[in-house]
C-alpha positions, 0 to 999 in steps of 0.5 A, a space after each residue: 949465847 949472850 945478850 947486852 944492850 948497847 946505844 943502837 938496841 939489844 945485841 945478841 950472838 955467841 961468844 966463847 966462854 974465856 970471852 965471859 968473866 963473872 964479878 959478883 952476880 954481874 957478867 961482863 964479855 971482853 971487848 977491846 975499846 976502839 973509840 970514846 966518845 963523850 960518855 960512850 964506848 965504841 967497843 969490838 967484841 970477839 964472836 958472831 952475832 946475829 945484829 953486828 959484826 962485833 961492833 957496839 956502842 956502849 955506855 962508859 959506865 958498863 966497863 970494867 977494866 981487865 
């Protein structure tokens, strides 16, 4: 189960494992990059949440490229 806090509020649901990747003491999930707007992500993660479909909105400052 994650958690992250996107432009609309706090997102929460599952994603699996190989979705996840550690950088020093941060967490970061995979999310493909499907609009930008100004200072912002819109951004598809892969799994099922209790909030979206997958969809969010994100600051471009949390991304990091794979």
């Amino acid at each position: 189960m994650i958690a992250f806090r996107a432009e609309d509020g706090s997102i929460s649901g599952f994603v699996r494992d190989s979705e996840l990747m550690q950088k020093n003491s941060q967490w970061y999930v995979r999310a493909v990059i499907q609009n930008i707007r100004d200072d912002v992500l819109e951004v598809r993660v892969k799994g099922s949440f209790f909030t979206t479909n997958g969809l969010a909105s994100v600051p471009r400052r949390y991304a990091l490229a794979a």
